[in-house]
C-alpha positions, 0 to 999 in steps of 0.5 A: 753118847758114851756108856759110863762102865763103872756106873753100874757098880754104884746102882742099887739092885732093882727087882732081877738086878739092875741093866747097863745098856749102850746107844751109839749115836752113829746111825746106819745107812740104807739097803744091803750094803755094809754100813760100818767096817774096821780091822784087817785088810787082808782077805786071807786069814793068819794065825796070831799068836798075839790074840791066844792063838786065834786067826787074825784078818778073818772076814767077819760079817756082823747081821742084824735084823735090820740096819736103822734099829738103835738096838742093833747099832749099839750091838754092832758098832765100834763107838758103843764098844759093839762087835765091830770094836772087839772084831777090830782089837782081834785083828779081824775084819768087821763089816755090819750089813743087813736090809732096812726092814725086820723080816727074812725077805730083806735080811737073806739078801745081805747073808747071801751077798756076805759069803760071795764076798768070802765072809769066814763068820757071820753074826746074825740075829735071826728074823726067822729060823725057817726062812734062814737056815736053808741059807745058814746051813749053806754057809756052814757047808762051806765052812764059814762059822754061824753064830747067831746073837740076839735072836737064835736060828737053831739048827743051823749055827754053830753058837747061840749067844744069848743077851740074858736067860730067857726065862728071866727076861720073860717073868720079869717083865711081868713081874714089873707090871703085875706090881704096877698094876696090883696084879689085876686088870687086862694086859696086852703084849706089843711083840716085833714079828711073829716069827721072831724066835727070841720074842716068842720064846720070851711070850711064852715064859709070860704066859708061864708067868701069868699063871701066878696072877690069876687076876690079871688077862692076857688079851692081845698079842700084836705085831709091831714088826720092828717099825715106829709107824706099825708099832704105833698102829697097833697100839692105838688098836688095842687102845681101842679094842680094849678100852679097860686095858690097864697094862702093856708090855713091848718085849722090843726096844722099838716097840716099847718107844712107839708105845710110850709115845702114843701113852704120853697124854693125860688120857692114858699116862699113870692110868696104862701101865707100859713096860718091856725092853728098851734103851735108856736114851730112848725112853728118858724123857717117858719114865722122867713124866711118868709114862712108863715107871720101869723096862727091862734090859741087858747090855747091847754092846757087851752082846755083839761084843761076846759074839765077836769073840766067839765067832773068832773062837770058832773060826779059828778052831779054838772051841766047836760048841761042844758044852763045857767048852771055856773061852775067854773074851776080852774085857768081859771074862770067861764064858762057858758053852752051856746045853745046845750050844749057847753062851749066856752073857748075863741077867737082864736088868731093870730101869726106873726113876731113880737110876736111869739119871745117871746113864749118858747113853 
């Protein structure tokens, strides 16, 4: 499955705008180890002039939240144009490893074992800031460049790149639900972790949200943990515990597929209203039979393409962080650093009927 670039320019705007998003059809392997490595084999960093002035053969650790997750495959990956690819045009070396699970306990271990191997920069989306400062700051210490993508660490990394506003991609989602469902009825939330900084955040501009729809409830919020199989469970919890729920809304790719899945009947298709953050590939066949009418989300690839860039930016002490700082990343333009030191890649878009047909990824 390829992402068809120019395709976004012929797409009408829906709501916010409109999302050009990217799966890669590779899958990651198990455990800690790294699951996909490109770029130079030197372990010592040289300067190029070649790539405005930026180190080449910098040891670049890309880690998600979890490996398995198409999300972060698509982020991360060089067939869907992800990080690895742009660490591999640098001249850098780019190596994706993680755990299989979303949570702390899993994902330090790959941190760990990335600086003993003598990572210069790592790219990390964040499963709890708590938990994996203590190992962030440790590294930053030693020098290595943290970059945080996806999920933030704050306190702890040199930059913070953020898939969209976060503000935006909160109020939209309840914006396209709060239309669904004529803006009244009772709703849920099918989150990740509890501790994931990007999924609080976005909770929170919800619920900021939902003040302008006074008709419509919030009456869960529960965890799906970035699994298929707990995500389920929730949901066909709250499907119990709330028989006159009208809406949900899953703000993770993961959750929303498992959601959908269990909605797909007669019984509660057109009649529960889902929406929230996932891939096109994923979720075709759900809003082709009406089961899910609209989603929300940003361009993966184009994310963990950006964090490459400003990973080798700051590794190669061309930019510190500082707000106002401008560089340049590849294909995708200038970006500016912005207020605690964050890089905004651009508005979240949104999916439906009439366009998700022509995305082939």
């Amino acid at each position: 499955m390829k992402l068809r670039q120019t395709a976004v320019l012929a797409v009408p705007l829906v709501t916010t705008s409109l999302l050009l998003a990217a799966c890669s059809s590779s899958g990651s392997s198990s455990g800690s180890g790294s699951t996909a490595t490109s770029g130079a084999s030197s372990s010592s960093a040289q300067s190029s002039s070649g790539s405005g002035g930026l180190k080449s053969g910098l040891k670049v650790f890309v880690i998600p939240k979890n490996l398995g997750n198409n999300y972060f495959t698509t982020a991360d990956s060089a067939k869907s144009g992800g990080a690895i690819a742009a660490l591999s045009a640098l001249g850098e070396t780019g190596t994706e490893t993680s755990g299989t699970a979303a949570t702390p306990a899993s994902q330090i271990p790959a941190i760990q074992a990335a600086i003993s191997k003598g990572a210069n920069a790592l790219i990390v989306s964040a499963t709890d800031p708590t938990a994996l400062c203590p190992t962030l700051n440790g590294a930053m210490k030693r020098g290595i460049t943290v970059i945080t993508y996806d999920s933030d660490a704050p306190g702890c990394r040199d930059l913070f790149i953020n898939q969209a506003s976060t503000a935006q991609i909160g109020t939209s989602e309840v914006d396209v639900l709060a239309k669904q469902i004529n803006q009244t009825g009772d709703i849920a939330i099918v989150s990740a972790t509890a501790s994931a900084t990007n999924q609080n955040a976005w909770i929170g501009y919800m619920k900021q949200e939902l003040k302008k729809y006074p008709k419509m409830k919030l009456v869960s919020t529960v965890y799906g943990n970035d699994d298929p199989t707990t995500a389920t469970q929730v949901t066909q919890g709250l499907l119990q515990q709330y028989p006159n729920l009208k809406g949900i809304i899953s703000p993770t790719t993961v959750g929303i597929a498992a959601a959908a899945a269990v909605l797909d009947n007669a019984k509660y298709r057109g009649k529960i209203m889902l929406t929230g953050l996932g891939t096109p590939d994923s979720l075709k066949k759900y809003v082709s039979d009406g089961t899910i009418k609209q989603f929300v989300l940003w361009k993966p690839n184009d994310l963990g393409f950006l964090a490459a860039y400003a990973a080798a930016e700051v590794a190669s002490g061309k930019i510190s962080g500082t707000q106002g700082q401008q560089f340049t990343a590849g294909k995708l333009g200038s970006f500016t650093v912005g207020a605690d030191k964050t890089v905004l890649l651009g508005p979240p878009f949104t999916f439906d009927a009439a366009n998700i047909g022509q995305f082939d990824f």
